[in-house]
N, C-alpha and C positions, 0 to 999 in steps of 0.2 A: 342188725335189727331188721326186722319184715314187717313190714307197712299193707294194709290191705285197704282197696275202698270200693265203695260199689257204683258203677258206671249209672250215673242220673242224669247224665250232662245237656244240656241246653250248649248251642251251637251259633256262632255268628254269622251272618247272611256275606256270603261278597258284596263286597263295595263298600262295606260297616266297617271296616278295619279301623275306627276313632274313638277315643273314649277321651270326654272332659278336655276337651282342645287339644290333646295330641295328635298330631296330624303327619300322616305315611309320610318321605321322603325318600327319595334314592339320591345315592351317589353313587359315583365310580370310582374303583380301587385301582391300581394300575401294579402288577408285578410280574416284573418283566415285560414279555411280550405280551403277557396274557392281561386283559381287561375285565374286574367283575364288577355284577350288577349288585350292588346292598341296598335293601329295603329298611329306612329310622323308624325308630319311633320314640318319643319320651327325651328326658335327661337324669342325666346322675351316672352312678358306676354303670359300666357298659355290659350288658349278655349279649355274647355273640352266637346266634344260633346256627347250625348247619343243617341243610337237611340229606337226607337218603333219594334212595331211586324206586320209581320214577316220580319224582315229587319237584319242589320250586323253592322260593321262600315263603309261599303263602303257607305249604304247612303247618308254616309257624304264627298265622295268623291270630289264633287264640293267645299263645303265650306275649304276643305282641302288645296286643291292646291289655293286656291283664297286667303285663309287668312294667310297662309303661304308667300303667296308673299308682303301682307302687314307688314309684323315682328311680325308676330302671331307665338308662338308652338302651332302648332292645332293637339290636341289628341283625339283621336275618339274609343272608347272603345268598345269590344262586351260584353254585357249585361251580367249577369251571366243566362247560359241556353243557351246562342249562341255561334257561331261560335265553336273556340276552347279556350272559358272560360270555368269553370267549370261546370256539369249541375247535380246538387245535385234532387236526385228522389222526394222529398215531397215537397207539397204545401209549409208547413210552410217557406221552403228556398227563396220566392218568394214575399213575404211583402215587400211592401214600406218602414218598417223599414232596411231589409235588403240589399235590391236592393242600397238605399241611404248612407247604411254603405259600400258599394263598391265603390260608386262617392268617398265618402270622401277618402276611403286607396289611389284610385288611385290621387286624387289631394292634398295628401301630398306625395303622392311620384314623383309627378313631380314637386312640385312645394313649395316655405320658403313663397311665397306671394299669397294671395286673388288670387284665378282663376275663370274667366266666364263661365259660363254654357251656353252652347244651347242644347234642348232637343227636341226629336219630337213624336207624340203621345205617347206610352205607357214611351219614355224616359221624356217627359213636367213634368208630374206627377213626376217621380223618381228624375228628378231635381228640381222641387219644395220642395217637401220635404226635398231633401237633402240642398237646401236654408233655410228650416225653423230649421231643428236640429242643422247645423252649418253653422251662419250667422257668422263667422269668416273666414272662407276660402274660401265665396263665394262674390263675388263684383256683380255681376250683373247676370241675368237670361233672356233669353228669350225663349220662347217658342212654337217652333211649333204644330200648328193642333188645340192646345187641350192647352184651356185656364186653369188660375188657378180657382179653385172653394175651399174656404174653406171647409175640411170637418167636418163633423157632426154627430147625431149619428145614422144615417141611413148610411150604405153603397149604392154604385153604384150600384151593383147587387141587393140590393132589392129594389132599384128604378125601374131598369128596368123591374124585375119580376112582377111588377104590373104595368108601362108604358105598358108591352109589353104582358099581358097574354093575353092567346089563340092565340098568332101568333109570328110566328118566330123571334128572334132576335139571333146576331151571338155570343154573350156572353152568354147568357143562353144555348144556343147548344155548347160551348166548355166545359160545367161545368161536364159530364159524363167522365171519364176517359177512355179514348181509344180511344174513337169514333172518335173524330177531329183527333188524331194520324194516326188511321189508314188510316181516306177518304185523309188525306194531302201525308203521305209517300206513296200509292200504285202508285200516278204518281206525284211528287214534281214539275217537271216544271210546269205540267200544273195545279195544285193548284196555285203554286206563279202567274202563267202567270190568272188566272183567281181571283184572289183576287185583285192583283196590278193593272189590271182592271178597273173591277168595282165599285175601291173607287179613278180611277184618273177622272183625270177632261175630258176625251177621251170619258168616257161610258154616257150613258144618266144617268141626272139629278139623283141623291139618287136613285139610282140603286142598292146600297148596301141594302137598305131601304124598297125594294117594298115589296106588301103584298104577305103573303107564309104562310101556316100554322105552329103549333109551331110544327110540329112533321119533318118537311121538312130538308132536308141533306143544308149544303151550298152550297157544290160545284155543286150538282146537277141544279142548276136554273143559276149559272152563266157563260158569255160568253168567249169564249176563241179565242181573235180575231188572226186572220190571215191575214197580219201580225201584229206583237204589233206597238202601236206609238211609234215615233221615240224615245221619251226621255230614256226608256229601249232598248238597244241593245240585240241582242240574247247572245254577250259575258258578259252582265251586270248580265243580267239571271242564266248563266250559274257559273255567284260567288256564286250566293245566292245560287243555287239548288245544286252545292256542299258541300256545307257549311250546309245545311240543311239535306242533305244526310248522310255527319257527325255526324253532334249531333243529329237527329229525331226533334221531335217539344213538348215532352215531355216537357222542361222546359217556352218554350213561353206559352204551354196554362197552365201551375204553376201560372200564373203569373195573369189570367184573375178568377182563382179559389179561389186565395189568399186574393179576395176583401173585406169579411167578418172578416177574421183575421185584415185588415186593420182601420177596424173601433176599433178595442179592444185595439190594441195598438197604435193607434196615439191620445188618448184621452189629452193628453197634447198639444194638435197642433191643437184641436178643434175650428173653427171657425177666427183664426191667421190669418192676414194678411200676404203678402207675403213684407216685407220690404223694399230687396235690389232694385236696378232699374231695370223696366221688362217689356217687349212686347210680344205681338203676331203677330206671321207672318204666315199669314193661304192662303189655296186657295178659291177662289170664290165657286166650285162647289166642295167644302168638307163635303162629309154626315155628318160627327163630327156637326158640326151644325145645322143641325137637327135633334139629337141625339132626344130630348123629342119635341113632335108634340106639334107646337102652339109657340115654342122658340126658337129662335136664339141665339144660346150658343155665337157667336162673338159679340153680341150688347152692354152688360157689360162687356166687357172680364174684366176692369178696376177695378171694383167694388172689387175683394179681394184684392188689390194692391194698398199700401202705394206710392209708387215713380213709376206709371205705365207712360211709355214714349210714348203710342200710339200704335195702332192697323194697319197693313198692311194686308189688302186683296188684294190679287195677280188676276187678270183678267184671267177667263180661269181654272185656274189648281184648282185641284182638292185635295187630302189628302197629295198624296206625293211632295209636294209643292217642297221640297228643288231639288229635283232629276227632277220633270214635269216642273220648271222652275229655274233652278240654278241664273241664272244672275239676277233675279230680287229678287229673297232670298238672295243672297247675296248682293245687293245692301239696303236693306231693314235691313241685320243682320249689314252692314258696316255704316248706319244712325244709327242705336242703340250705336253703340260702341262709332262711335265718338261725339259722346251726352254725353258720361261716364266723 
C-alpha cells in the first residue's frame, strides 16, 4: 500500500516539548561501558525512537509530544557518539552490532513488554538490526528515510566506491579521519545549517547529489540559506550546534567508517528478512532515493519485509521528513500503529 500526503505542517518551538502535563525527562541507560542519554515522555506501551546523523533526540521532538498525548511513553535516545551519550574514540564501537546492543539495554530498561521502534536514517538501520537480533522485545518497526535492504556480502561502502568513483560522494569523503571533523567543528552552525539544507525538501532537487569531483570538500559547494525555512527555528539550531559543540562529530562519522566491519559481523543476518510489522515513511524530495543512479530505493521498500504495512511518501519534504513535516509523519506513524 502507498500512502501519499501533502506537507502542511505547523512546527513546534524549542523549549514546547509539553502537551497536557507530559513533561520531558531523561534518564540514563547503562550497557556496558557505554552510558546513554534517553529523552521521556507520556505513559503506556513504549516507542522507542532513534535518530540518524547528524541529529539528537530532539529530532524526535514532534513525534514526542503527539504520541505522548495518545498514551504512548515515547523515548527518544541519543545514539552513542551524540549528545551526552558516551562517545568511545574507535571505529569498532560504531557497528550495527553495537549501536543495536544499545536499542536493546535501553528497551529492557524501560520496558517487561515488546516496545516499537521508529528509526530515521542512520537510526532505520540500527533499528532494523536490532529487529532482527531480538525479534522478542521488538513488536513492530517503522522506519524513516531509509528503507530495509537485507545485507549481503558486499558492504554499503564498497557499493558506493564503485557507484561513485572519480566523483564525489559524501560517505567516501567522511572515511579519512579528521578531515569532516575538522571542516564541520571550525563553524558548527553553519555546517548543520548547510547540510540540513541541502538534504531537505527546501533546496533544489538531489542537491546533495550533484556532480563535484571526488577530491571536493562538502561543505564547500553547499548553500547556507538566509534565512532557513520555517520548519528549523534558529532556537532548534541552536540544540543541535550545542550539543555538537559538546561531543565534536568524532563518533557520528565512527559510524559511516564502521560499514566494512559491518558486513563481517552480521554474517548470520545475511539476506533475513525483516519479520515484525514495518513501513516507510519517507519525503518526496529525499536524495536517499536516489542514492544508486537508474533506482528508486522507495519502489520495493517492501521486498525485504515479511508483514510490510505500506509505504508513505510525504508531498514536498525532503530527508528530514519527521521535523520538514511533523503532522503528516505523525499521522502516517499513527496509521501504522493502529494497524498493530
Amino acid at each position: 500500500m502507498l500512502s501519499c500526503y501533502r506537507n502542511t505542517s505547523s512546527v513546534i518551538p524549542a523549549g514546547e516539548i509539553k502537551q497536557q502535563g507530559s513533561i520531558m525527562e531523561t534518564i540514563w541507560v547503562e550497557n556496558g561501558e557505554n552510558r546513554l542519554e534517553v529523552k521521556l515522555m507520556g505513559s503506556g506501551p513504549v516507542i522507542l525512537c532513534v535518530h540518524g546523523w547528524p541529529e539528537l533526540w530532539y529530532s524526535w521532538r514532534h513525534q514526542m509530544a503527539y504520541f505522548a498525548d495518545q498514551g504512548y511513553t515515547v523515548a527518544a535516545m541519543n545514539v552513542r557518539g551524540y549528545g551526552g551519550s558516551s562517545r568511545p574514540a574507535d571505529v569498532d564501537a560504531y557497528t550495527l552490532s553495537e549501536l543495536s546492543s544499545d536499542v536493546q539495554a535501553v528497551a529492557q530498561h524501560l520496558s517487561d513488554q515488546s516496545v516499537i521502534l521508529f528509526g530515521h536514517d542512520w537510526g532505520a538501520p540500527i533499528v532494523y538490526q536490532s529487529a532482527l537480533r531480538y525479534p522478542a522485545l521488538f513488536s513492530a518497526v517503522a522506519g524513516l528515510s531509509v528503507p530495509y535492504m537485507p545485507s549481503g556480502e558486499q558492504s554499503t561502502l564498497d557499493l558506493f566506491q564503485q557507484i561513485y568513483a572519480g566523483r564525489f560522494f559524501y560517505q567516501l569523503y567522511f572515511q579519512a579521519t579528521d578531515v569532516a571533523e575538522a571542516a564541520f567543528e571550525a563553524d558548527i552552525q553553519s555546517a548543520l545549517r548547510k547540510v540540513y539544507f541541502s538534504l531537505s525538501g527546501d533546496a533544489p532537487l538531489d542537491d546533495w547529489l550533484k556532480q563535484r569531483p571526488a577530491d571536493a570538500a562538502l561543505l564547500d559547494d553547499l548553500l547556507d540559506p538566509q534565512p532557513f525555512p520555517a520548519w528549523l527555528s534558529e532556537a532548534d539550531l541552536g540544540v543541535y550546534a550545542e550539543a555538537f559543540g559538546n561531543s565534536g562529530f568524532r563518533g557520528p562519522f565512527n559510524r559511516y567508517r564502521a560499514q566494512q566491519l559491518d558486513t563481517k559481523q552480521l554474517v548470520d543476518h545475511r539476506g533475513k528478512k525483516l519479520e515484525q510489522p514495518s513501513c516507510l515513511i519517507a519525503g518526496e524530495r529525499d536524495a536517499v532515493r536516489n542514492f544508486i543512479p537508474g533506482i528508486d530505493l522507495y519502489e520495493n521498500a517492501a521486498a525485504g519485509c515479511s508483514d510490510y504495512r505500506g509505504t508513505t511518501i510525504i508531498e514536498a519534504a525532503g530527508h528530514w521528513v519527521q521535523q520538514e513535516a511533523p503532522a503528516e509523519t505523525n499521522a502516517a506513524l499513527d496509521q501504522f500503529l493502529q494497524g498493530l
